[in-house]
C-alpha atoms as one frame of an Amber mdcrd trajectory, in Angstrom:
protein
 -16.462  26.140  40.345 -15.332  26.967  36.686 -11.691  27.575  38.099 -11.901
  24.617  40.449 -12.736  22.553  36.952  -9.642  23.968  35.494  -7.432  23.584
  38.391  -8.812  19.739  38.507  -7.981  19.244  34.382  -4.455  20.939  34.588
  -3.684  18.080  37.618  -5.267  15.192  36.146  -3.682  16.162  32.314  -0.491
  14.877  33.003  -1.664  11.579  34.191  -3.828  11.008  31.058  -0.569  11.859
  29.092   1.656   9.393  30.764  -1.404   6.870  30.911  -1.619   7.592  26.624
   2.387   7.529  26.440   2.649   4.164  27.937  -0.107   2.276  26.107   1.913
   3.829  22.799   4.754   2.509  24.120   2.836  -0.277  25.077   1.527  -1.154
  21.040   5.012  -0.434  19.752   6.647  -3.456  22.107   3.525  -5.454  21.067
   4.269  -4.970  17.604   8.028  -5.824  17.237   7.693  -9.230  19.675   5.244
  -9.909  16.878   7.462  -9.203  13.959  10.740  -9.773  15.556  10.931 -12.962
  13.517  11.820 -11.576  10.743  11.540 -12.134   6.868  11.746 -15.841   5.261
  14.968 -17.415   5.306  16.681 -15.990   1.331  14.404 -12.593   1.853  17.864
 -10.816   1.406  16.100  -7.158   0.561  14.344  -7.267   4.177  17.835  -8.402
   5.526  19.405  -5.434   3.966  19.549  -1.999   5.710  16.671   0.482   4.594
  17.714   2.855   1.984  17.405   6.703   2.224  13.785   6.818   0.836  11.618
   3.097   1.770   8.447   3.213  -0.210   5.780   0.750   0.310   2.890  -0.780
  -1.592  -0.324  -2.718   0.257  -3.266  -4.299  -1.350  -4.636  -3.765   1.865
  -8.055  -6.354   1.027 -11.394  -4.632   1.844 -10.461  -1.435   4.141 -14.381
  -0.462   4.907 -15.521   1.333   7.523 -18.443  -0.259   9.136 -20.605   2.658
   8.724 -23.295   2.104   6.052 -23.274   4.877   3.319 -24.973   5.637  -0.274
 -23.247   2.857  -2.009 -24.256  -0.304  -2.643 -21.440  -1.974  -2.628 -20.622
  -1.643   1.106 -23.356  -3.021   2.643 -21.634  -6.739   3.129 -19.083  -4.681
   5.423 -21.569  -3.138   7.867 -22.166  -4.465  10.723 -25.795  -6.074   9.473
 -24.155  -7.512   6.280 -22.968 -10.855   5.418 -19.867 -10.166   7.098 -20.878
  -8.823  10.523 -18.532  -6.090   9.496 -18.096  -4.868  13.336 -16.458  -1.973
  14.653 -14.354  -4.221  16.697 -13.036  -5.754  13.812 -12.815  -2.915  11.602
 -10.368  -1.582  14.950  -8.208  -4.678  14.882  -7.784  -4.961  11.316  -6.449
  -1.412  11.406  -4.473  -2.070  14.599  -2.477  -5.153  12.350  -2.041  -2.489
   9.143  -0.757   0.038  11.407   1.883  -2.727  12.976   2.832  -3.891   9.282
   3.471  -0.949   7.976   6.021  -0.190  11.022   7.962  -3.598  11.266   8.217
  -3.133   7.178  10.395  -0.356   7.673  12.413  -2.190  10.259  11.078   0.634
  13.031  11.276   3.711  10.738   8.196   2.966   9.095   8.512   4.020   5.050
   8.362   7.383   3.774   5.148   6.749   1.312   2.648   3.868   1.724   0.731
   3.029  -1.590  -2.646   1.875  -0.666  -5.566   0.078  -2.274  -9.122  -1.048
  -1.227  -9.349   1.642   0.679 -13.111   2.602   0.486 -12.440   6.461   1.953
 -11.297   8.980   3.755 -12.532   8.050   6.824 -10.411   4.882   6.899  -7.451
   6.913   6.242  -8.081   9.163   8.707  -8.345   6.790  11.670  -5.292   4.454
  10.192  -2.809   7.796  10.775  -4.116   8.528  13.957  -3.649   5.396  15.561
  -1.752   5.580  18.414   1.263   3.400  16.424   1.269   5.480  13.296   0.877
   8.802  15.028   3.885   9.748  16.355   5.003   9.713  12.467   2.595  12.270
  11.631   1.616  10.047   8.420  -0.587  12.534   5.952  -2.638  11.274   2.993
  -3.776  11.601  -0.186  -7.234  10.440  -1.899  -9.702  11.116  -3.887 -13.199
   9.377  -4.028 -13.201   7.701  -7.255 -15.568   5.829  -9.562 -15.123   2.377
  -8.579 -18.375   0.588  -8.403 -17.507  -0.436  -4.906 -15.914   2.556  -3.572
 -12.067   1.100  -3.002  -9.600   3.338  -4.168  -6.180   3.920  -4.047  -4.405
   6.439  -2.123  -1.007   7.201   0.165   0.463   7.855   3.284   3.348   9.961
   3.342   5.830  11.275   6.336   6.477  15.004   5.252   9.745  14.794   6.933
  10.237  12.390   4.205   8.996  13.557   1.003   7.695  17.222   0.411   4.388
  16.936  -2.434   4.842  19.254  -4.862   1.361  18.103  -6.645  -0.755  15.483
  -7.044  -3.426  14.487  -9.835  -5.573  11.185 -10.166  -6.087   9.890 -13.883
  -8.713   7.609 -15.299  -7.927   3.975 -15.484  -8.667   4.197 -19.650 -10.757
   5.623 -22.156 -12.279   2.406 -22.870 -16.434   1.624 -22.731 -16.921  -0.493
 -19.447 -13.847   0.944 -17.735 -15.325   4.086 -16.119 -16.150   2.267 -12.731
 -12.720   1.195 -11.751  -9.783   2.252 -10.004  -7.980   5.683 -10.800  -4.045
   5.784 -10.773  -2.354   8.343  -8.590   0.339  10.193  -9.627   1.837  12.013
  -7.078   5.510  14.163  -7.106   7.396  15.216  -4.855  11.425  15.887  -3.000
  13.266  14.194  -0.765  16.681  13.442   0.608  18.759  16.367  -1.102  15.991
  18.036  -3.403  15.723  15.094  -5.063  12.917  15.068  -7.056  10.382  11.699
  -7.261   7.322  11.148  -9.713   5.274   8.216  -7.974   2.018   6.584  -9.487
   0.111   3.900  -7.838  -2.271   1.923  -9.564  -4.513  -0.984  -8.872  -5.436
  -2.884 -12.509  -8.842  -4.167 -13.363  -8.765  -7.855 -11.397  -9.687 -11.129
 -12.972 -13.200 -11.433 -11.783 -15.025 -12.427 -14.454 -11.995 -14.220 -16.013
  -8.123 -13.354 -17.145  -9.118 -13.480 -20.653 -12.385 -11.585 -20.714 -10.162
  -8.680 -18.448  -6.930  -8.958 -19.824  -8.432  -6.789 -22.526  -9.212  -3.834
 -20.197  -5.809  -4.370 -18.412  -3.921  -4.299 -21.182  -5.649  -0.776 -21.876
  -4.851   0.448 -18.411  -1.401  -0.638 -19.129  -1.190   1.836 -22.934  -2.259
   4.476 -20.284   0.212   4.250 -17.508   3.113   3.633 -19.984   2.281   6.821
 -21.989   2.037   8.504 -18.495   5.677   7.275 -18.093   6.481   8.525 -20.778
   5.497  11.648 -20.807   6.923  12.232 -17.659  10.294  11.257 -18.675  10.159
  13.667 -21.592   8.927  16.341 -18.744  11.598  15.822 -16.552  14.353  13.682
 -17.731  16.459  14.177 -14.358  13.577  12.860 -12.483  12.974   9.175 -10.757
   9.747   7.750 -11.939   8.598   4.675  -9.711   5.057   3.045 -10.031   3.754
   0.925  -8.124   1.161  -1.454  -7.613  -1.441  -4.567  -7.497  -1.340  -5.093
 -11.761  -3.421  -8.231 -11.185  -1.650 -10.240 -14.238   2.496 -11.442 -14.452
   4.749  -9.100 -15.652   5.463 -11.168 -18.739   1.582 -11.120 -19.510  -0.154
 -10.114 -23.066  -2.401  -7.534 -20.636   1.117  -6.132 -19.446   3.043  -5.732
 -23.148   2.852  -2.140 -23.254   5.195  -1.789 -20.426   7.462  -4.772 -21.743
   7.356  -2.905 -24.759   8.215   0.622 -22.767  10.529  -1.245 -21.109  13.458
  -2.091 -24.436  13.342   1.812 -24.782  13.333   3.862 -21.725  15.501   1.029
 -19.533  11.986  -0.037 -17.176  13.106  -2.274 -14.224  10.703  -4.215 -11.781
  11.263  -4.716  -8.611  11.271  -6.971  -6.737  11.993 -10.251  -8.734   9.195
 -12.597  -9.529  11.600 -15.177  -6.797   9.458 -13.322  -4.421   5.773 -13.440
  -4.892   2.913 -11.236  -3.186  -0.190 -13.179  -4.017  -1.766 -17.024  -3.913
  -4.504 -18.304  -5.515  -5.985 -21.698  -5.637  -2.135 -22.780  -4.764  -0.094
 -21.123  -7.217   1.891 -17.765  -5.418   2.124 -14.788  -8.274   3.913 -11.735
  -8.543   1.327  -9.069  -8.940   2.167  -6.573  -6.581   5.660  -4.899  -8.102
   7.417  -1.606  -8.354   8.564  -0.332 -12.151  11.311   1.951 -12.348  11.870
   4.264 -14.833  14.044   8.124 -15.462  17.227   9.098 -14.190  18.213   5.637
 -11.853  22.022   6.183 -12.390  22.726   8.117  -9.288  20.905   5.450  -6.503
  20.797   1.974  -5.334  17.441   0.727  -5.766  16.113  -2.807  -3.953  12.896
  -4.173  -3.591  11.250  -6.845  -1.929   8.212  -8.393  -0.722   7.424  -8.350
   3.340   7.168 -11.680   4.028   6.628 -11.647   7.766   5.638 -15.183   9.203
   3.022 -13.409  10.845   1.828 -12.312   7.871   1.244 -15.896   6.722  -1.355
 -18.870   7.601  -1.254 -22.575   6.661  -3.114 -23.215   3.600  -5.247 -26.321
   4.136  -6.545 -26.957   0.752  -3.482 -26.492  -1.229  -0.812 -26.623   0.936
   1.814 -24.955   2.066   1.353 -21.530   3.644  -0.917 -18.403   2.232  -1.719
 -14.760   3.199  -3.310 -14.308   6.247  -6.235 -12.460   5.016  -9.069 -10.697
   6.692 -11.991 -12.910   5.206 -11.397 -16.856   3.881 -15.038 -16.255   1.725
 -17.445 -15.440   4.299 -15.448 -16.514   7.469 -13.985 -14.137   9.672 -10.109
 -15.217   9.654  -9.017 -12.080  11.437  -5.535 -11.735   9.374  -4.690  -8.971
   7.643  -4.870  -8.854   3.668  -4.479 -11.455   0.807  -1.728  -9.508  -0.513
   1.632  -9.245   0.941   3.141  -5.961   1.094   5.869  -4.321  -1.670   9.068
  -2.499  -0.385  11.174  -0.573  -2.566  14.294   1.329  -1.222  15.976   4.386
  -2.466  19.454   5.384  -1.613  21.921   8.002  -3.426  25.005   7.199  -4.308
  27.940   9.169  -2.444  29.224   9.982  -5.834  26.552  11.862  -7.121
């Protein structure tokens, strides 16, 4: 009987394979008839060919699992909260972050995804094993951090891609009231021809009890990760520092001077332009979501852009226009997929170098 089980698996195996190929092959098709459309008319960055090294950022709006767990802050996005945070939604909002992430690299999904709101590593772990982002054998990076409602900020990365050489999470700022927010990531790593890449993501305190009464704490955040910068240049002055992230204020802000100020000596660029905005709120679109780009640029071609997908977008009734197609429009289930659009940024070396 025990062989006769055996005998039965090793027939029936290749069946399930092909069965799991073509569903795969299946969600792939799916995915570019639903992206196929394109970027908006004057996107030029998403026209343009991918570079050597495409690196993406995603304020990817309330990535829970639906699993209840010691914090507090979670229980709205369980499946007896406010939300009806279900497992079958929780499944189709990854499904659309898995497609996103491939049709923003045009098919050859980026080499490093910069995440935020991501409650843990459980969400990571069943993003990369999808059955769309498998096959590119995505690993991550995380680290449970202090926020007082568990969303972090972490990364995917494609090994073929970029090889880590180390990785370290910093506080947000030593500042009283700061110590239960988002961390900043700073991992480095090589690519392309031992090219060697320091990348920090960071998500900035957000405006939730007000711009002015939080500017204060982002402006703090913002001493930090210039210093950071700094420090890295000095480390390695041959190296490419790129940051990215959801700063939750304009880059010519008073909460965002410290960079500004960073930028007149060290030659800081931001990427993409402020033409193309990532964020709208009460009917004004913002730039929050932005790469900076510090060290040794000379030898690439750098571009960024914002993903602006028509499928990525949803009439805005009140104000409107169009708008993110987020997951949640207050407490109604829109099904979408963040309130952020996502941030590309491509990397290519120049032949003479």
């Amino acid at each position: 009987m025990f062989r006769f089980q055996n005998i039965l698996f090793v027939v029936l195996l290749p069946l399930l394979l092909s069965r799991v190929g073509a569903a795969t092959a299946q969600e792939h098709s799916d995915t570019q008839q639903r992206f196929s459309t394109g970027g908006h008319e004057g996107n030029e960055g998403y026209k343009a060919e991918r570079g050597d090294l495409c690196l993406m950022w995603y304020n990817v709006e309330n990535l829970f699992h639906p699993s209840d767990d010691s914090l507090a802050g979670d229980d709205e996005f369980t499946p007896a909260g406010v939300r009806g945070w279900s497992y079958r939604r929780y499944n189709q909002k990854l499904t659309s972050l898995a497609r996103v992430i491939v049709a923003a690299g045009r098919w050859q999904p980026p080499g490093v995804v910069g995440l935020c709101e991501v409650e843990g590593p459980q969400v990571l772990e069943d993003l990369v094993s999808h059955s769309i982002l498998a096959p590119y054998h995505y690993s991550y990076i995380h680290r449970d951090g202090p926020d007082h409602r568990g969303m972090d900020v972490a990364c995917l990365f494609r090994p073929e891609r970029l090889t880590p050489l180390s990785w370290e999470f910093f506080s947000p700022a030593e500042r009283e009231g700061m110590d239960q927010t988002r961390e900043m990531l700073h991992l480095r790593g090589l690519w392309g021809r031992k090219d060697t890449l320091d990348l920090i993501f960071v998500h900035f305190i957000s405006r939730y009890r007000g711009a002015g009464v939080t500017a204060t704490y982002r402006r703090e955040q913002a001493k930090k990760l210039s210093f950071l910068i700094d420090s890295l240049g000095n480390r390695s002055p041959t190296s490419l520092v790129v940051v990215g992230g959801d700063f939750n204020d304009s880059r010519d802000a008073w909460s965002l001077e410290p960079l500004s100020n960073l930028a007149s000596s060290a030659s800081l660029a931001s990427l993409p332009s402020e033409e193309f905005p990532s964020y709208k709120y009460r009917g004004v679109w913002s730039s929050i979501d932005f790469f900076l780009v510090s060290g040794a640029v000379f030898p690439y071609k750098i571009r960024g852009t914002v993903f602006n997908n028509p499928r990525l977008l949803m009439p805005d009734l009140s104000y409107g226009g169009e708008k993110p197609k987020r997951t949640y429009v207050g407490y109604s289930y829109a099904g979408g997929y963040s309130d952020h659009l996502p941030v590309l940024l491509d990397i290519s070396r120049s032949p003479f170098y």
